[in-house]
N, C-alpha and C positions, 0 to 999 in steps of 0.2 A: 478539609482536614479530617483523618480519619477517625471513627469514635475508638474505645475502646474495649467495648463489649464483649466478655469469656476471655481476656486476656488476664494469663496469669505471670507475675515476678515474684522471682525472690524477695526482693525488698521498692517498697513505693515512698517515694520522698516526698513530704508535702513542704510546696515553697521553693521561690528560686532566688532567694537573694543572699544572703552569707552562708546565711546557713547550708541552706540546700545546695548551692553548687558546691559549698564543701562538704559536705558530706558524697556528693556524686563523684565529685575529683577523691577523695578516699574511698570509696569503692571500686573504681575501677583502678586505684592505684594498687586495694588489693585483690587484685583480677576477679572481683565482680563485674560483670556485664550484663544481666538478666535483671534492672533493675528500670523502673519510671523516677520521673523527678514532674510531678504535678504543678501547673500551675493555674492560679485563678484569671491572672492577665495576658496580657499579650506578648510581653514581651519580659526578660528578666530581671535583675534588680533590686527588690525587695522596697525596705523603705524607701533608698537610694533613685528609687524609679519612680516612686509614688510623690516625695518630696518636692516640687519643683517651685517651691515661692523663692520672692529674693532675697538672695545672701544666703541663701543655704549653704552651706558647709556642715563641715565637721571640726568636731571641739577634741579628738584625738590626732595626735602627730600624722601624718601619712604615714610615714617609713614604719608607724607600728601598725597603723591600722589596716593592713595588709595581709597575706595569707605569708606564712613563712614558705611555704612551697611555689611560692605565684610570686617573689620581690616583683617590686615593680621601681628600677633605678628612674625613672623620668619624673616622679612627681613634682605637681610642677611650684608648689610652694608647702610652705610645714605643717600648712592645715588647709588641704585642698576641701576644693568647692565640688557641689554636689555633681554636676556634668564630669569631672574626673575619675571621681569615684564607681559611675556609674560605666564610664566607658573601661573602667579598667575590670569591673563584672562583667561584661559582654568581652572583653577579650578572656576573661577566663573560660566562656566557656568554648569559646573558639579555640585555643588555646590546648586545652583539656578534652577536647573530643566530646563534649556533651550534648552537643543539640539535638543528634536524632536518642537521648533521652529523655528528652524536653517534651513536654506535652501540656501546651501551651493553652488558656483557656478552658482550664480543666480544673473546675475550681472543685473543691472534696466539698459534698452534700452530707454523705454519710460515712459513719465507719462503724463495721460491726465486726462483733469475735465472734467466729464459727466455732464451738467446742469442738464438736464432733470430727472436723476438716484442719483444725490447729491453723486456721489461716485467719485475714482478714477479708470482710469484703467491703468493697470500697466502691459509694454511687460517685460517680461525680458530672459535671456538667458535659461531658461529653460521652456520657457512657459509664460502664461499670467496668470491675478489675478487682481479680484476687490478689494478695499476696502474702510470706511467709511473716514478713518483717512489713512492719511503716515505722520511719522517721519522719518524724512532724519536726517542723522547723519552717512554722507560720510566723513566728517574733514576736516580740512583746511589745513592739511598735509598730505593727499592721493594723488593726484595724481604731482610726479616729472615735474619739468619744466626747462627743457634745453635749453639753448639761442640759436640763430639761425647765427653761425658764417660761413662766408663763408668759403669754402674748408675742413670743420667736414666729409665730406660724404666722402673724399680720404685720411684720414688718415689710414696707414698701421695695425696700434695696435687693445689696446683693448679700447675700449671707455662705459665709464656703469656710470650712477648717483649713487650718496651715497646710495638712495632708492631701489637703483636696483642693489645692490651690483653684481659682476661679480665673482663668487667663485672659476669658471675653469681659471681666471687668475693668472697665476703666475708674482711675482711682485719683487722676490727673483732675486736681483742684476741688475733692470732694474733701468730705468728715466722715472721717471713719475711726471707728473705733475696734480698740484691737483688745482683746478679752483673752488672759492670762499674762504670766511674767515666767513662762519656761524658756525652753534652749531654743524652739522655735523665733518663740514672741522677740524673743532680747537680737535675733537676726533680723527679723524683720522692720521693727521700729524703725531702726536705721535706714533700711534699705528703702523704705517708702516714705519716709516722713519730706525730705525733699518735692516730692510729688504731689503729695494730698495738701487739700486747703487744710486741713485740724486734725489733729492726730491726738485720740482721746486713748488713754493704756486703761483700765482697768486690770488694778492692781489687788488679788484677794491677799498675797501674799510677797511681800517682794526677796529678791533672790540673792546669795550674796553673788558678787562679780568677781572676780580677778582680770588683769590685763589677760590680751590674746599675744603670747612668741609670735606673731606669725610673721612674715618675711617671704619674699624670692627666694627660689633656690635657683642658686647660679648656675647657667651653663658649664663653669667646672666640676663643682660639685654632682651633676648629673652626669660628665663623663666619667670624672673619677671610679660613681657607683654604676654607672655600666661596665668600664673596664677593668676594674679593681672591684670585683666583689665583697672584699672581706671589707670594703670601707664602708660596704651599705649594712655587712650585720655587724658590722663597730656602732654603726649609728642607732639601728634598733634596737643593741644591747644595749646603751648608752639609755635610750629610753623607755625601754622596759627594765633596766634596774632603778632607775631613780623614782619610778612609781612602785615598787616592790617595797623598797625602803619607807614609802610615805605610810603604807596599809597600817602599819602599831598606831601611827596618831587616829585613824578614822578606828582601830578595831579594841586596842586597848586605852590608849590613854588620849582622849579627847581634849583632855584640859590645853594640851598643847596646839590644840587648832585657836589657841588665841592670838599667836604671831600673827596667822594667816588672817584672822578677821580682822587686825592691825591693819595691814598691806590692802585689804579690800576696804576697808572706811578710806585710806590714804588715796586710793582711785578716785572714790565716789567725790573725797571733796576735789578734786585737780578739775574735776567739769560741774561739778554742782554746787552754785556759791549760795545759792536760794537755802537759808537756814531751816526754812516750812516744809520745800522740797523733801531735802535731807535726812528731814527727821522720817517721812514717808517712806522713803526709799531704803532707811536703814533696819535691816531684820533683827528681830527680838530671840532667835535662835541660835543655837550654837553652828558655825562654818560649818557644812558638810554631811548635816541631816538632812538638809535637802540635795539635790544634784547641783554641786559648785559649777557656775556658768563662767564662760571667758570672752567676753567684749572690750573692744577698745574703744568703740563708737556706741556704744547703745545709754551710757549717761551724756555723751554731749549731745544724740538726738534727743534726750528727753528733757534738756537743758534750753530747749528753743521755744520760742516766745509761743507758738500756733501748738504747742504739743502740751496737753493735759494730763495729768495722772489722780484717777481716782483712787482713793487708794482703798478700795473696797469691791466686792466682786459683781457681777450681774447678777439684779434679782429680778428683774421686771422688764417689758416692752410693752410700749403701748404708742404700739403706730411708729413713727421713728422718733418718737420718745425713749431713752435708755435710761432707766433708772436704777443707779447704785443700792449696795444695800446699805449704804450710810445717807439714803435719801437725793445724793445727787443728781439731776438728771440732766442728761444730754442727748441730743440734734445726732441727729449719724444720717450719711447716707448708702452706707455699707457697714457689715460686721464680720471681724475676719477670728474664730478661734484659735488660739492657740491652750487647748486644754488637755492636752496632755493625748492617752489611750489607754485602749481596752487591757489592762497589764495583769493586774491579777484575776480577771475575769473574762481570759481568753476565749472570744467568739467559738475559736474548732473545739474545747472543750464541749459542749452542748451538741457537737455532733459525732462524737464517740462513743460506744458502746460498749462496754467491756465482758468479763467473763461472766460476772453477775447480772448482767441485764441493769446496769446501772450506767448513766451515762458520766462522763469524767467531771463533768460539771455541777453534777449531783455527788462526786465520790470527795467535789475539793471545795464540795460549799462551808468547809469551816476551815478554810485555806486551804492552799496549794502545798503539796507536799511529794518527792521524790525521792527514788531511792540516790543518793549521788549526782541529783539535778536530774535524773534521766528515765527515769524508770519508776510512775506510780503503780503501786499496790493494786492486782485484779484488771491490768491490762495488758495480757502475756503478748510478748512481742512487739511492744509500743514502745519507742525512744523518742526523749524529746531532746529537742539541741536549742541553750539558752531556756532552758527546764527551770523550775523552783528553786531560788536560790543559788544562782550563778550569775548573776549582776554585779558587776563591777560601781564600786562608786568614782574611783580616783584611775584608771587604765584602760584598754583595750579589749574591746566584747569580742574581737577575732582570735584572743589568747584563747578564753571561755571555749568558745566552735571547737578550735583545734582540739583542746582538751576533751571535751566530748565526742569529739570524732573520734577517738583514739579507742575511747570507749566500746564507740558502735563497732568498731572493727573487733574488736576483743570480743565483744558479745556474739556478732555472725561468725568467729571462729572458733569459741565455746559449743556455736549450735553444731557446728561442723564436727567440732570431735565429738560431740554425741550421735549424730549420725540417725539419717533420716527423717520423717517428718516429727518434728520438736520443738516446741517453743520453751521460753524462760518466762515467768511470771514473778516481781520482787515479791519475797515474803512480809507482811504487814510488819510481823516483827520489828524485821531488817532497816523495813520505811520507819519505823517508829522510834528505833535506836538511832537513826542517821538525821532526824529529824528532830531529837530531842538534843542532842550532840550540838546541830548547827544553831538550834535558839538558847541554849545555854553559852554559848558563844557570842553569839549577838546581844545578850544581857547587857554587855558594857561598851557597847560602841556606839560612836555617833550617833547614828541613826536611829536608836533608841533612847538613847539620855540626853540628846542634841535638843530636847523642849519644840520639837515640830512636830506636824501632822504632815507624812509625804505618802505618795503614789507607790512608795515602799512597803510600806503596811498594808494587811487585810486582817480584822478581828483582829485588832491590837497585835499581832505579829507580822514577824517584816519576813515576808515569804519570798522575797526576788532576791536579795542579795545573798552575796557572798562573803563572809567573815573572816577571810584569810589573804593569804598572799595566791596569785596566778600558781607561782610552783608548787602551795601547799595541794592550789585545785588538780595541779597535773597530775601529784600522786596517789588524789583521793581517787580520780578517772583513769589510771594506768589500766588497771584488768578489773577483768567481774571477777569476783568470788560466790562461787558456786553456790557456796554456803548460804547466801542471800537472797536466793532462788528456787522454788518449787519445780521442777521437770515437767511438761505434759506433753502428752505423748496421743494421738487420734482414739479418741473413742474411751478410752483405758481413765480417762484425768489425770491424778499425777501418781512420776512414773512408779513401776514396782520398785524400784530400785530407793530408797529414802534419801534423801535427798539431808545434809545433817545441817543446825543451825549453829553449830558454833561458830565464833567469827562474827555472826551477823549482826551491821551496824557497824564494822570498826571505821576509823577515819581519824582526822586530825583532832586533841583535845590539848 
């Protein structure tokens, strides 16, 4: 495979799983073609490719969790399994003409801001490459983050995160313990607890549940949405309005997620009749500060006579000894994480470089912060997709992409009518007012007055998510305003021309 040394693009995509191939499929949709799409692995996918323990799926609809440019009428039930999802990213990029921009096993080592050149330059494992534009769109669930428990290093077994599934494992009549209670962990229990002799949960916090819709989707219904298309965007709208509607109880008034933790206690007890159990299992939180999970099986595997739950987290190993941090200890002969990832402290952060000689990781060590999810302060011509504060709690991360796509096309055709070599760099301000806007917003929502500690928060602010509705984010991501950007221009800094800040910061209040 060829390296890619003194090649330069217009714009270089890091990632090829939702994000990156959509953002490639919106470049060339607007007749960009001078562009790379980076990847660290072999093949595409993203989390989707990475993911492959049992019962993987997805906890969003198919019919929404799809590109609106890409339907896909054949899914094959309402919350397809991880192998679908994945084959339905490789047909897009077959699809979409993308693979001779694929560049595959190209993972980005460095990234630095040439002042002088208004470009990037970019090492990566096969070589180096300039270019005008980088869209980063690594994810906020690529890279696995394992806790740092003493004595992990002398355990006898097999030891592998959910992410990193461990396939040469056999798990057939062993004790194994499975360490967290996320969207992973509450798939897998199920999916192995049949197999293994002892299935120990280590619970630090437990989740609420809701049942899972899921179902077959009938062979008419998959004709229908092949030959009648308007019945597949009847069905999407259908479920992207009824998550639209739900955003007031997670953003303004919380009090109302008491229904919903009704209907989740109401689950728990239909397979959990153990009163000890129960009380364990049942969260001290308000619904939906943490990420609401959706199982139909994962209280009756943990309802089975050979399945443990501690209900405190791992603090200690010692030899295949596991000991809780409520003292408990247990026998394993395997330990499988499910603890979550690297989300507020994005690994490619640490290897960016900006206009200050400061890396993005040094610039977001007291949170993560963007201009509109997309654009931090001091990194001219850096877009990220699924950026600061575009985390959905209750819908679809493919709504988020598109919206930001929409973005990065605005933005490479602002650079365009300024004409010639130009970047956009967001003015601090602009991040500061958009910034200050989104956590004065987030004051009153779940996720802050819900009495949790989640993977949502850095420095007691919640720097992932999003505080509004999908359509509120489409209109805050329609176009750049100028206003909110410094000009530079080779050699000169920014441009003669002043660049005015009024405007900057506006968005939803």
């Amino acid at each position: 495979m060829a390296g890619l040394t003194h090649e330069h693009v217009r714009v270089a995509v890091i990632g090829a799983g939702f994000g990156g191939l959509g953002a490639a499929v919106r470049l060339r949709r607007s007749g960009i073609t001078d562009f790379v799409v980076l990847e660290r692995a072999e093949a595409v996918g993203g989390a989707w490719r990475d993911n492959t323990y049992p019962g993987c799926a997805c906890d969003v609809p198919s019919h929404l969790y799809s590109f609106s440019f890409a339907p896909n009428p054949d899914w094959p039930r309402n919350f397809s399994g991880q192998p679908h999802i994945r084959a339905y990213l490789e047909r897009v990029a077959d699809t979409f003409g993308l693979r001779p921009h694929l560049r595959l096993g190209a993972e980005v080592r460095s990234l630095r801001w040439d002042s002088a050149a208004v470009h990037w330059e970019v090492e990566t494992a096969r070589g180096s490459l300039t270019a005008d534009v980088v869209v980063s769109a690594t994810g906020p669930l690529a890279d696995p983050r394992i806790p740092d428990i003493p004595g992990l290093d002398g355990f006898p077994g097999a030891v592998f995160h959910s992410a990193r599934w461990d396939h040469t494992a056999d798990l057939r009549g062993k004790r194994v313990a499975m360490i967290g209670t996320g969207a992973s962990a509450i798939q897998i229990v199920p999916a192995i607890q049949r197999e293994v002799g002892r299935l120990t949960l280590f619970q630090r916090t437990p989740p609420w549940v809701l049942p899972r819709m899921d179902r077959r989707i009938s062979g008419l219904e998959r004709w229908l949405h092949t030959r009648i298309p308007a019945t597949r965007a009847l069905r999407r709208g259908v479920l992207w309005g009824i998550r639209e509607l739900q955003v007031g109880a997670f953003t303004k008034r919380p009090g109302e997620m008491r229904f919903v933790e009704r209907l989740a206690g109401a689950h728990m007890r239909r397979a959990i009749k153990d009163p000890a159990r129960r009380a364990a299992l049942t969260p001290d939180y308000r619904i939906g500060c943490k990420r609401i999970l959706l199982s139909n099986d994962y209280y009756p595997a943990l309802a089975q006579p050979h399945v443990d739950v501690v209900p405190a987290g791992l603090k200690e190993v010692r030899g295949a000894t596991l000991v809780g941090a409520d003292g408990t200890e247990t026998e394993a002969d395997a330990i499988i994480f499910g603890t979550g990832f690297h989300v507020t402290d994005v690994p490619i952060a640490h290897r960016v470089t900006g206009a200050r000689g400061t890396t993005l990781a040094e610039e977001w060590k007291g949170g993560m912060e963007a201009l509109r999810g997309t654009s931090p302060a001091g990194f001219p011509n850096f877009l990220t997709i699924i950026g600061p504060n575009t985390g959905l709690g209750n819908s679809s991360m493919i709504l988020v992409i598109e919206a930001q796509l929409a973005y990065m096309a605005d933005y490479l055709s602002q650079l365009d009518t300024l004409g010639g070599k130009v970047a956009l760099d967001a003015r601090p301000s602009a991040v500061r007012a958009y910034t200050d806007m989104i956590q004065e917003r987030m004051r009153r929502t779940v996720w802050n007055t819900g009495g949790c500690d989640s993977w949502y928060l850095d420095n007691g602010r919640n720097t992932t998510l999003w505080p509004g509705t999908t359509s509120e984010l489409r209109k805050v991501t329609r176009r750049v305003d100028l206003n909110e950007y410094t000009v530079l221009r080779p050699h000169t800094g920014p441009a003669k021309a002043t660049v005015s800040t009024a405007g900057a910061g506006r968005g939803p209040r």
